[in-house]
LUMLOLUM-980557 format. One record per residue (C-alpha): residue number from 1; x, y, z; residue in three letters. Coordinates in nm, 2 decimals. Example, Ala and Ser with C-alpha at 12.3 -4.5 7.8 and 13.67 -1.06 7.14 Angstrom:
2
+-----+--------+--------+--------+-----+
|   i |      u |      v |      w |  aa |
+-----+--------+--------+--------+-----+
|   1 |   1.23 |  -0.45 |   0.78 | ALA |
|   2 |   1.37 |  -0.11 |   0.71 | SER |
+-----+--------+--------+--------+-----+
END
This chain:
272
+-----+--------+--------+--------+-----+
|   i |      u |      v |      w |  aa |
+-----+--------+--------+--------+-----+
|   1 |  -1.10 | -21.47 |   2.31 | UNK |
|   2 |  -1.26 | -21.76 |   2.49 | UNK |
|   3 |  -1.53 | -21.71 |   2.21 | UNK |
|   4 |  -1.29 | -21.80 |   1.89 | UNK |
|   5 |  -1.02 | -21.94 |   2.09 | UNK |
|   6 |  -0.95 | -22.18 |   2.34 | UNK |
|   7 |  -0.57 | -22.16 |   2.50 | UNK |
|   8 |  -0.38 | -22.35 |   2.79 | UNK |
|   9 |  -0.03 | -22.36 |   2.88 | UNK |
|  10 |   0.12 | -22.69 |   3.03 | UNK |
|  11 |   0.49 | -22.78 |   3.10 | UNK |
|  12 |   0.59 | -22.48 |   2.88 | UNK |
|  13 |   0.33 | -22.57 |   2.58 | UNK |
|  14 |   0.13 | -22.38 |   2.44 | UNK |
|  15 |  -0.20 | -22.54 |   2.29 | UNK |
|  16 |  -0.42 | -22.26 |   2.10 | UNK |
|  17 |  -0.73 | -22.41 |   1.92 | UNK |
|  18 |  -0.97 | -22.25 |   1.68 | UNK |
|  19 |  -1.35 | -22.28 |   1.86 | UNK |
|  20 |  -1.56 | -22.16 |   1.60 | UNK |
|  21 |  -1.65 | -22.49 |   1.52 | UNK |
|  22 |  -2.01 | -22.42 |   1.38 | UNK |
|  23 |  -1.86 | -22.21 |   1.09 | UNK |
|  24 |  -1.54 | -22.43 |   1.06 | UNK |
|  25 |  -1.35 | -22.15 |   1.21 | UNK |
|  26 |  -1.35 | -21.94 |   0.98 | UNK |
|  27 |  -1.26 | -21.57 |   1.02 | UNK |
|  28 |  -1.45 | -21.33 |   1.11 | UNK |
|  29 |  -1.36 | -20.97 |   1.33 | UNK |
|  30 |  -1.42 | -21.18 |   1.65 | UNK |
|  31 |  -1.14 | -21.44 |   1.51 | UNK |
|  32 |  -0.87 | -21.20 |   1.42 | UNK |
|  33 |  -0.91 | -21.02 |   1.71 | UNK |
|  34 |  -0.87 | -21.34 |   1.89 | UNK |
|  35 |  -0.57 | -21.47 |   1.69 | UNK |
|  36 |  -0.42 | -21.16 |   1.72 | UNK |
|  37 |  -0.47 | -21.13 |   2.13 | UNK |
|  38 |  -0.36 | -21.47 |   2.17 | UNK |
|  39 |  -0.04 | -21.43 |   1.98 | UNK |
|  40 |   0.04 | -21.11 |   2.16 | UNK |
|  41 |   0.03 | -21.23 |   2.53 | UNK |
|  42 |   0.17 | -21.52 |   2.42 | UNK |
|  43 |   0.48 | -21.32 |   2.32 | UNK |
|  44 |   0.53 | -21.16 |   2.67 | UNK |
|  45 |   0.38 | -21.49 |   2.88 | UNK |
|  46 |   0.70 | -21.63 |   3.10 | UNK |
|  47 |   0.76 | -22.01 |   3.09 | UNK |
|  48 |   0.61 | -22.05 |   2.70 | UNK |
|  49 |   0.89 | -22.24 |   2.52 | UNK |
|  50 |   0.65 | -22.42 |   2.20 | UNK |
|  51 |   0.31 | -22.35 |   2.07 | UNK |
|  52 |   0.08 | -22.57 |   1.85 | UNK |
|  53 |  -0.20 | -22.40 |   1.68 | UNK |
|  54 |  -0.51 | -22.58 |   1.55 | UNK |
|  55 |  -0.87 | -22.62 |   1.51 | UNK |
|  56 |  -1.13 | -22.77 |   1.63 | UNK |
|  57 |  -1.40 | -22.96 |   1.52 | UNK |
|  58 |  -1.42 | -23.04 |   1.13 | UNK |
|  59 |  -1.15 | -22.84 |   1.00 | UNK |
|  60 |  -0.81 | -22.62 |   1.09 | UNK |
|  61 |  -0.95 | -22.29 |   0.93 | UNK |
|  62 |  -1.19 | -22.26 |   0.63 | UNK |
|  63 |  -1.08 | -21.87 |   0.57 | UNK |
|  64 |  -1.27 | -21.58 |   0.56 | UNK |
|  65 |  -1.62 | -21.60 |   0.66 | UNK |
|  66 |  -1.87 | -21.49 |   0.41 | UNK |
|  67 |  -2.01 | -21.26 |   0.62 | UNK |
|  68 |  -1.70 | -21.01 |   0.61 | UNK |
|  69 |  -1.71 | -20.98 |   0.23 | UNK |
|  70 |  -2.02 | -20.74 |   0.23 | UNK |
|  71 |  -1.77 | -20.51 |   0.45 | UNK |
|  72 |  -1.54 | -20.49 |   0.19 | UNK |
|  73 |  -1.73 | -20.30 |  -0.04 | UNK |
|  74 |  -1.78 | -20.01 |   0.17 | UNK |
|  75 |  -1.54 | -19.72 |   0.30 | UNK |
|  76 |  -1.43 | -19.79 |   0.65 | UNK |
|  77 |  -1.25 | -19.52 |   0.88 | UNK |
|  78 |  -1.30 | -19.24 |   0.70 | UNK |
|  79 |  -1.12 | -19.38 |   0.39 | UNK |
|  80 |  -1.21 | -19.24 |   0.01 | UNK |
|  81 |  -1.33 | -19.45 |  -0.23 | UNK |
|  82 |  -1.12 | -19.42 |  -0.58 | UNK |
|  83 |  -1.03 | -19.55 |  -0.88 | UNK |
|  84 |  -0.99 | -19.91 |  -0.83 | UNK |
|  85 |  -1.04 | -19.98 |  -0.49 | UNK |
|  86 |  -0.97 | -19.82 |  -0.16 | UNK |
|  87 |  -0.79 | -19.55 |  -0.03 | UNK |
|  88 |  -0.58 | -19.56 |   0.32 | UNK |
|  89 |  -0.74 | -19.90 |   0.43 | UNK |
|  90 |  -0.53 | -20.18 |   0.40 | UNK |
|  91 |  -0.26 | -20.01 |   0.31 | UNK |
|  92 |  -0.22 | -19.83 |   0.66 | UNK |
|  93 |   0.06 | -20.02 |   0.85 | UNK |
|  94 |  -0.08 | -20.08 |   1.17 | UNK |
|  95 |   0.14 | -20.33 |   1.34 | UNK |
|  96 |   0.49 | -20.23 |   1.26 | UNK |
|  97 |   0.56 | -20.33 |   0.92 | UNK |
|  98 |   0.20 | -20.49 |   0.90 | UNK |
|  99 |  -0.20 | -20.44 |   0.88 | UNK |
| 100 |  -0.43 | -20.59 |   1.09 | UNK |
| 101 |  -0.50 | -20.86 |   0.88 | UNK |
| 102 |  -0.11 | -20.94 |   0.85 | UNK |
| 103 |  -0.07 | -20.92 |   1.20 | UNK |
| 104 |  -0.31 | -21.23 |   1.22 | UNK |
| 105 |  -0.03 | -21.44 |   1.06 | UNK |
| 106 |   0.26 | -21.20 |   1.14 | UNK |
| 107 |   0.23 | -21.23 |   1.49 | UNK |
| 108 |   0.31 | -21.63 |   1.49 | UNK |
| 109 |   0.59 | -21.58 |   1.34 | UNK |
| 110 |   0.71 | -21.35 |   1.48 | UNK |
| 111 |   0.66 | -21.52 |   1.84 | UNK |
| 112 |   0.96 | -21.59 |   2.03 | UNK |
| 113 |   0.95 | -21.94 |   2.05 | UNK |
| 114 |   0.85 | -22.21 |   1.74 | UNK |
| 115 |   0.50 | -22.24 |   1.62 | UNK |
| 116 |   0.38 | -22.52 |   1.48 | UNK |
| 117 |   0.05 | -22.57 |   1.32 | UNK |
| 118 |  -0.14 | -22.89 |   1.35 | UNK |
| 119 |  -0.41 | -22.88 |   1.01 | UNK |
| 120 |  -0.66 | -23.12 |   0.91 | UNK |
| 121 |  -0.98 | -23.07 |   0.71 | UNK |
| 122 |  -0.91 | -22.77 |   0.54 | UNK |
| 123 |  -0.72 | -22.48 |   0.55 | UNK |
| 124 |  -0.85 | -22.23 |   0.29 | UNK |
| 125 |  -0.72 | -21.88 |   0.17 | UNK |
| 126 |  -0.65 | -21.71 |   0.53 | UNK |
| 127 |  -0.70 | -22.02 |   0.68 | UNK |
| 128 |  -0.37 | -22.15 |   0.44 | UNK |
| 129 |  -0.24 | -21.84 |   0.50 | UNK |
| 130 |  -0.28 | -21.86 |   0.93 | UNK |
| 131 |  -0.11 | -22.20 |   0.86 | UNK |
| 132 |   0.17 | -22.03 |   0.71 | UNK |
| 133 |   0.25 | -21.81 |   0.98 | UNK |
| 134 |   0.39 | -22.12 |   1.19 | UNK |
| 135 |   0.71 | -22.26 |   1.20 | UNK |
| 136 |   0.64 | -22.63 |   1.10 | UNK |
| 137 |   0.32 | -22.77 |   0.97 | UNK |
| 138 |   0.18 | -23.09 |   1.03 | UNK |
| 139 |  -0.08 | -23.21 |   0.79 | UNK |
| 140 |  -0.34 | -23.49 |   0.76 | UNK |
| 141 |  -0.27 | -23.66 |   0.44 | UNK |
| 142 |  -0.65 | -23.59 |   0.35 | UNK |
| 143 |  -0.71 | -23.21 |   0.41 | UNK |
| 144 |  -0.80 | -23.01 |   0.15 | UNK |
| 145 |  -0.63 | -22.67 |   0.13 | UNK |
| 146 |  -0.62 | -22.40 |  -0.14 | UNK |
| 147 |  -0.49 | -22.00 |  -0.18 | UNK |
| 148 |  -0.84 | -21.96 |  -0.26 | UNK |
| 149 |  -0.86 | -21.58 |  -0.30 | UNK |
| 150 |  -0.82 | -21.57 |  -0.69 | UNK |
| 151 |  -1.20 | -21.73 |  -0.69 | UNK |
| 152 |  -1.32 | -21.41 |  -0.50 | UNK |
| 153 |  -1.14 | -21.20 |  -0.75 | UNK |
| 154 |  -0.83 | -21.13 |  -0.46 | UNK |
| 155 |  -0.51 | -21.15 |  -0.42 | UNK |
| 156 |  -0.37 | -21.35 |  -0.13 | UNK |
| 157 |  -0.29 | -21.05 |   0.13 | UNK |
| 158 |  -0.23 | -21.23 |   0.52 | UNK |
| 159 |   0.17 | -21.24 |   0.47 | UNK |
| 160 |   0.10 | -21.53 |   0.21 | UNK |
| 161 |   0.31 | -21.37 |  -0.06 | UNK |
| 162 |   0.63 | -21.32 |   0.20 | UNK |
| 163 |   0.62 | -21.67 |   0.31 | UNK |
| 164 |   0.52 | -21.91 |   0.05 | UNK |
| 165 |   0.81 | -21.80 |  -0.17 | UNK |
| 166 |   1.05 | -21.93 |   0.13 | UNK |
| 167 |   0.89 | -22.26 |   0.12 | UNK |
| 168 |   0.80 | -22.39 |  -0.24 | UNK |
| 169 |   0.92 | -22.35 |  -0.58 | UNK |
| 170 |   0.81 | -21.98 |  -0.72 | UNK |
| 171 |   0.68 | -22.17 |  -1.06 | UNK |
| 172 |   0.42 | -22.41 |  -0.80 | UNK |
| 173 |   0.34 | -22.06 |  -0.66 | UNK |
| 174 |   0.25 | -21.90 |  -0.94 | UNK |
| 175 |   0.01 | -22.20 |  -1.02 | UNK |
| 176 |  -0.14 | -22.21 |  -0.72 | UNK |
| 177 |  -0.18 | -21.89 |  -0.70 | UNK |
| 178 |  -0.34 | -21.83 |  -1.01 | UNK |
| 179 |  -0.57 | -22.16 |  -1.05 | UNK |
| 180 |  -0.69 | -22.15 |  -0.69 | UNK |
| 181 |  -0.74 | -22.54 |  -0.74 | UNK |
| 182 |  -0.79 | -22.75 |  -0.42 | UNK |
| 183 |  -0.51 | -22.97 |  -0.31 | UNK |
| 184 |  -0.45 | -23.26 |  -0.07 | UNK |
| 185 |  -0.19 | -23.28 |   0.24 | UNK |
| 186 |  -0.01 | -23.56 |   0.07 | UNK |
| 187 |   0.02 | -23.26 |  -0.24 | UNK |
| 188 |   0.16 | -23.07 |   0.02 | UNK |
| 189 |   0.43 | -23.28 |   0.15 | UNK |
| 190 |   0.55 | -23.38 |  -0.16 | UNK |
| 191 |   0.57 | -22.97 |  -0.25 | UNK |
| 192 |   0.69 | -22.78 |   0.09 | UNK |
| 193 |   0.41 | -22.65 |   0.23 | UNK |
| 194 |   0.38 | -22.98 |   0.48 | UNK |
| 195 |   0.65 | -23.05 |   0.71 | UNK |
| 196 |   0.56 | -23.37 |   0.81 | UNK |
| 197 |   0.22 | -23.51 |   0.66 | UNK |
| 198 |   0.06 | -23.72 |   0.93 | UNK |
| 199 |  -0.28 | -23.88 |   1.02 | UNK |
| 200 |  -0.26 | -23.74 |   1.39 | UNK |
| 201 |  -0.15 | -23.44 |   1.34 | UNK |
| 202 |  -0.22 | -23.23 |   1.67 | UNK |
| 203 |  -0.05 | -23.54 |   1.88 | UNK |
| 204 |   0.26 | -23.56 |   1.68 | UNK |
| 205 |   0.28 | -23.13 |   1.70 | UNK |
| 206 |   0.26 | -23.18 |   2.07 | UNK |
| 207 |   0.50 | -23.46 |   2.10 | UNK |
| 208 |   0.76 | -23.22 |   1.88 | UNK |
| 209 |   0.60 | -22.90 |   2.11 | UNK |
| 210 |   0.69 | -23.12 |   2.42 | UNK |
| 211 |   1.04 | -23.25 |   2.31 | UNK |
| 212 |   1.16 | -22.84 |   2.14 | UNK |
| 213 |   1.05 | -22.75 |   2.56 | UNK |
| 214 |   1.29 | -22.94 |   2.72 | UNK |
| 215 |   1.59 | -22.79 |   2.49 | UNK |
| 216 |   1.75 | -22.49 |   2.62 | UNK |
| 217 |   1.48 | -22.20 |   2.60 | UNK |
| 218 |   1.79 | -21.94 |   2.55 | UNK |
| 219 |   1.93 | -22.17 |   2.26 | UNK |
| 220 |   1.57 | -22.22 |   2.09 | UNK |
| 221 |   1.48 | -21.85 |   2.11 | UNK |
| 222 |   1.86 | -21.75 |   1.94 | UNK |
| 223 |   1.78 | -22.02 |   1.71 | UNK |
| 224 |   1.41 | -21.85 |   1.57 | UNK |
| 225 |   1.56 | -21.52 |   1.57 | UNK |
| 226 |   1.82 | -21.61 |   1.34 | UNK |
| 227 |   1.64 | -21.85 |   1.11 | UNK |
| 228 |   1.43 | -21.54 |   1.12 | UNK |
| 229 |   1.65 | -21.30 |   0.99 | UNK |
| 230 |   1.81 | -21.53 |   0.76 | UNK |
| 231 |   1.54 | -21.48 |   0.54 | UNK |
| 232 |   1.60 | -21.14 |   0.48 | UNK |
| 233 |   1.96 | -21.05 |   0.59 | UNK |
| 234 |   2.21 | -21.05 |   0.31 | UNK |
| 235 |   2.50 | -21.33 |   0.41 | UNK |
| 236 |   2.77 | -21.07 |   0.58 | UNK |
| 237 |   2.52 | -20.96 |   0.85 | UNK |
| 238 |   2.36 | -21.30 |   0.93 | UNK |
| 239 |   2.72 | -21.43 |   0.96 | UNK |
| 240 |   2.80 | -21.15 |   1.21 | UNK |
| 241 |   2.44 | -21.18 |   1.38 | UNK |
| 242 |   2.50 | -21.57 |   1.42 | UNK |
| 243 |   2.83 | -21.51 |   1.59 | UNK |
| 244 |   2.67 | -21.22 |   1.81 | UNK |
| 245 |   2.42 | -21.50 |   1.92 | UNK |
| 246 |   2.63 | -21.76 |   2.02 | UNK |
| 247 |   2.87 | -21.51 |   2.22 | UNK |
| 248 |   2.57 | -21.46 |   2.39 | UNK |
| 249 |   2.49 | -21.79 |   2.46 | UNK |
| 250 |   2.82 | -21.95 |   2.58 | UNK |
| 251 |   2.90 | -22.02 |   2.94 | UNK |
| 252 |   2.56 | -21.87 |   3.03 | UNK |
| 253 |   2.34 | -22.06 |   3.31 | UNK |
| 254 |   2.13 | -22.24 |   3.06 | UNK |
| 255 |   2.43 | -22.37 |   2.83 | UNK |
| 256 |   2.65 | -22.48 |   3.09 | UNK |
| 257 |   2.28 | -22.65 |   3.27 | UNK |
| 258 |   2.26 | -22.81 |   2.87 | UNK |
| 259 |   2.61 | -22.98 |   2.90 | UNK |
| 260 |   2.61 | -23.09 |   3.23 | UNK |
| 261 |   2.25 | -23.28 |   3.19 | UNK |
| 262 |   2.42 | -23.45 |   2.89 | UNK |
| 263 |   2.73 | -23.54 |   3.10 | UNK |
| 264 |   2.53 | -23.64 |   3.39 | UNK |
| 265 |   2.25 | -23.87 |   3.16 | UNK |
| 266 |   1.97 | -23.63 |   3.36 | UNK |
| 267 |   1.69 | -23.47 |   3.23 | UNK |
| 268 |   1.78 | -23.11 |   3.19 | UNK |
| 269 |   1.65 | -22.82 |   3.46 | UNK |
| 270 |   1.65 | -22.49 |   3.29 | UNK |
| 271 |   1.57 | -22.13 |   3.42 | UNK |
| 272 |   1.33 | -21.91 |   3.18 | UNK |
+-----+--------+--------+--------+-----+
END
């Protein structure tokens, strides 16, 4: 992991970075591995309450790395080549409802606690697509991003189809979908796919990262779980499962510690 991606944990923050800085972090085996082991433990490490995901060096992610698309052309695992492509390859669910590719972005999302990515030079094809996998994004006005895959001939296939239609208008989509054209952060505000467009991206993620850990862990966690499911649950069940949640959550050690710290004017001491 330490190869493609640095991680430390501080005062319930987690700050993952992209260290394949000589290839602009793009992704290769090593990298989804790494993406994918990082978002994992993260998912069962006690005391995580926020996570900021970014890159270093010259840009956030600048997608696949050429190197993988001479693999792509060849059976892998046994599978049969046929009509039109592969046979049993990406189409195996490997991670739940997922491939391994999915899982890269999957896995962010579906962390326990918020994600949010901090992009800057670009974020290309799975490198947009990585991107989309957090919770908020925070872009620098001047990064260049595309869903490049329609200039390879592809199809964007990392989750990006699932998400994107929860965050811009299907018709804006469609035509970036279909052009592949490069756009700007300050394009992506302006459409959805930004959250906040900012020239210090990582720093304001942090700052947001820092303030989301000093909120009730029980609350935020509740909170990502049903925004989670409201995405998919028709209105009668997220109804009931908001109500489930918040039976849950009153009178319990961390609500009562929420009120009190507001009564009091102290800074609030939580359990995990």
């Amino acid at each position: 992991m330490s190869e493609r991606i640095s991680l430390s944990i501080e005062n319930g923050v987690a700050d993952v970075r992209l260290v394949r800085m000589d290839k602009m972090n793009a992704l290769d085996d090593a990298m989804f591995e790494a993406l994918i082991e990082t978002g994992e433990r993260l998912a069962t490490e006690k005391g995580i309450r926020a996570v900021v995901l970014s890159g270093e060096g010259r840009a956030f992610c600048a997608g696949l790395d050429m190197g993988n698309f001479g693999k792509m052309a060849a059976p892998k695992d046994g599978a049969k080549k046929e009509e039109g492509g592969m046979l049993g390859r990406l189409e195996r669910r490997t991670h739940g409802i997922v491939n391994r590719p999915q899982h890269a972005v999957w896995v962010w999302r579906q962390l326990p606690v918020p994600v949010i990515a901090a992009v800057h030079g670009v974020a290309y094809g799975g490198g947009f697509q990585v991107m989309l996998g957090a919770d908020m994004r925070y872009i620098a006005p001047d990064t260049k991003l595309s869903i490049m895959e329609i200039k390879w001939g592809l199809v964007p296939d990392m989750a990006g189809t699932q998400i994107m239609r929860h965050l811009v208008r299907e018709d804006i989509v469609r035509e970036l979908t279909y052009t592949g054209r490069v756009f700007t952060g300050e394009e992506a505000g302006r459409i959805g796919f930004a959250t906040r467009v900012t020239a210090t991206p990582r720093e304001d993620a942090l700052a947001t990262a820092r303030e989301i850990a000093g909120k009730s862990p029980d609350a935020i966690r509740a909170s990502k779980r049903l925004l989670n499911a409201a995405v998919v649950a028709e209105p009668a069940a997220g109804l009931l499962m908001e109500s489930v949640e918040q039976d849950k959550l009153i009178g319990s050690r961390n609500q009562i510690e929420s009120v009190m710290s507001n009564l009091e004017k102290r800074a609030a001491n939580y359990a995990d």
